[in-house]
N, C-alpha and C positions, 0 to 999 in steps of 0.2 A: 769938894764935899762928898760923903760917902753918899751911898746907898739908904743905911742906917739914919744916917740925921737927915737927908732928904726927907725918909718918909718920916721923919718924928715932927720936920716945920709944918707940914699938911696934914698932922693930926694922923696919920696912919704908921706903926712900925711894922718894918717889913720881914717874914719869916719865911727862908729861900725865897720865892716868888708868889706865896701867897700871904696878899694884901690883910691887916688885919685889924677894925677900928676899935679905937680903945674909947669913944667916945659910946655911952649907954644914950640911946634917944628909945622914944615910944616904939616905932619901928621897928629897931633891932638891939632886943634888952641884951642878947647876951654875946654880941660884940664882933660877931662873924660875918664879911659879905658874904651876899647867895650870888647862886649864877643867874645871867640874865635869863627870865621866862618863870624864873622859881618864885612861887606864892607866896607869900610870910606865913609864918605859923599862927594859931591862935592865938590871943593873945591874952583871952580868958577861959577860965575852965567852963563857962557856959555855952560858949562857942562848939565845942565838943561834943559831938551827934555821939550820945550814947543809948542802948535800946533801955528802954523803963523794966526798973527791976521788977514791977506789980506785975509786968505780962509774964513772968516765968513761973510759977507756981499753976497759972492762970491755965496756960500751955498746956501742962505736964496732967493736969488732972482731965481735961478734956484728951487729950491724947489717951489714959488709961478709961474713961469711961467711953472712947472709940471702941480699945482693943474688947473690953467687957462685953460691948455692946456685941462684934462679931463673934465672940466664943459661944455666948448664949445664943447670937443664929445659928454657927453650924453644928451646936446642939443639939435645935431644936428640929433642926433637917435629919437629925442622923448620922449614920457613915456614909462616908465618899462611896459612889462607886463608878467604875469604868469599864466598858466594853469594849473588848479587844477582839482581834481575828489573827488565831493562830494560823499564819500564810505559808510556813516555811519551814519545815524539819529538816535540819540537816544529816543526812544518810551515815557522814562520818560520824556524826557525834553518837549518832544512836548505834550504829554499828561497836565503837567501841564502848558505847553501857550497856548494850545488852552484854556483849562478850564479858563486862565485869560483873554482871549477875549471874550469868551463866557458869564462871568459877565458882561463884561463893555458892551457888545452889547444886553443883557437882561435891565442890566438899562437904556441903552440909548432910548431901544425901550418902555419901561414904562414912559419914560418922553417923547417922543414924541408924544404916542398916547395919555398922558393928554393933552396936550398944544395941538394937531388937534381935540380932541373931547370939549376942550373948544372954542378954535376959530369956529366948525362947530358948536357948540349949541348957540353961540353968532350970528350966522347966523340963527338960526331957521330951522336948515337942519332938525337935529332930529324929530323935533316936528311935520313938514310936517310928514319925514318915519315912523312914529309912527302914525300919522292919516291913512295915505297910509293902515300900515298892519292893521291897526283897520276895516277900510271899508272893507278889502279884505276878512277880517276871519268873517266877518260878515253875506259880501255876502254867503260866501262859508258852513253858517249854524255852526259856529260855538259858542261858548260862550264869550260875550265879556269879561268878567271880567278873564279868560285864556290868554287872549291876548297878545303875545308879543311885547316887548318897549324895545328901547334901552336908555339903562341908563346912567350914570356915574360910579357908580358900578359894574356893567355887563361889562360893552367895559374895563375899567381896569383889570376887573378878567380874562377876556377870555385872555388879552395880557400877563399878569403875568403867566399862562399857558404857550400860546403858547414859550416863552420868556423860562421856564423852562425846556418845551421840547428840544426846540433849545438847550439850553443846554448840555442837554444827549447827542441828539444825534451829535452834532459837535466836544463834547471832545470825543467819541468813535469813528466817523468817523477820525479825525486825528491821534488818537493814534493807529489804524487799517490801516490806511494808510500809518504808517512810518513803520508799520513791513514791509505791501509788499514791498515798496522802497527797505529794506535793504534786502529781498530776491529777490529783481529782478537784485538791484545793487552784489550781490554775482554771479549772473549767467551771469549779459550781462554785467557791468560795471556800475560805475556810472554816474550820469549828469558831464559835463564838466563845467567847470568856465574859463573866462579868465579875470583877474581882470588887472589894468590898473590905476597908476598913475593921478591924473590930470592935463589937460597940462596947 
């Protein structure tokens, strides 16, 4: 006798090796053994832990008259704010933003003094202060072909200096100035901040 009609005299036919009853009892309606330890399923739809649909709407409105509720407090508070202590300037950083303002404030001050030295020699200021010191070094026995005159050449060169001194000396003043900071702020504390929302 096979395999196949074995299981069909004891009520179960066999598929490869798992067992499978054709008999429908209260039990097991849809005809599958479980492994041993496994629960049976439901067997009504009341059985079935589902959450009640009334608490969801119920939920959701409580939840938004939550959020309502804290908008209107920290309304009624105002803006946030926070106190801080600036403890630490770092030397590099500020060494290289002074040095980027200290460019842009050397070219602003070379395009400035072109456009005043052209609007004042379109006046004929010049030309006057240059007679001025001619008569004076004159008087005074000196040479006139010595004579100094202010030029276009000269008033740019001297600014292009002054402009590169400024330089120096504003990217060494800041980056000498953020060390003391961070030794003064190790001894007494640092600057306070109170930063603040807008309202």
């Amino acid at each position: 006798m096979t395999e196949a009609q074995v299981g069909g005299a004891s009520g179960n036919s066999v598929v490869g090796q798992t067992p499978v009853n054709d008999s429908n009892t209260d039990d097991n309606p849809v005809g599958y053994t479980r492994p041993p330890g496994m629960s049976a399923p439901p067997t009504s739809p009341d059985a079935v832990s589902t959450p009640p649909v009334s608490q969801g709407p119920a939920r959701v409105a409580d939840a938004v008259k939550a959020a309502r509720a804290a908008v209107s407090a920290a309304a009624g508070r105002g803006p946030r704010r926070a106190r801080l202590h600036l403890k630490r300037v770092d030397p590099w950083s500020v060494m290289k933003f002074s040095f980027a303002v200290s460019v842009v404030l050397f070219i602003v001050m070379i395009v400035a003094t072109t456009v005043l030295y052209i609007a004042l020699d379109a006046m004929g200021v010049f030309n006057s202060v240059n007679e001025l010191l001619a008569s004076l070094i004159g008087a005074g026995g000196g040479d006139d072909e010595v004579s100094f005159q202010f030029t276009a050449k000269g008033v740019i060169l001297v600014s292009a200096l002054l402009g590169l001194v400024n330089m120096v000396l504003f990217t060494a003043l800041a980056t000498l100035g953020a060390f003391i900071y961070n030794v003064c702020a190790d001894l007494v504390g640092g600057i306070e901040l109170t930063l603040a929302e807008k309202e």
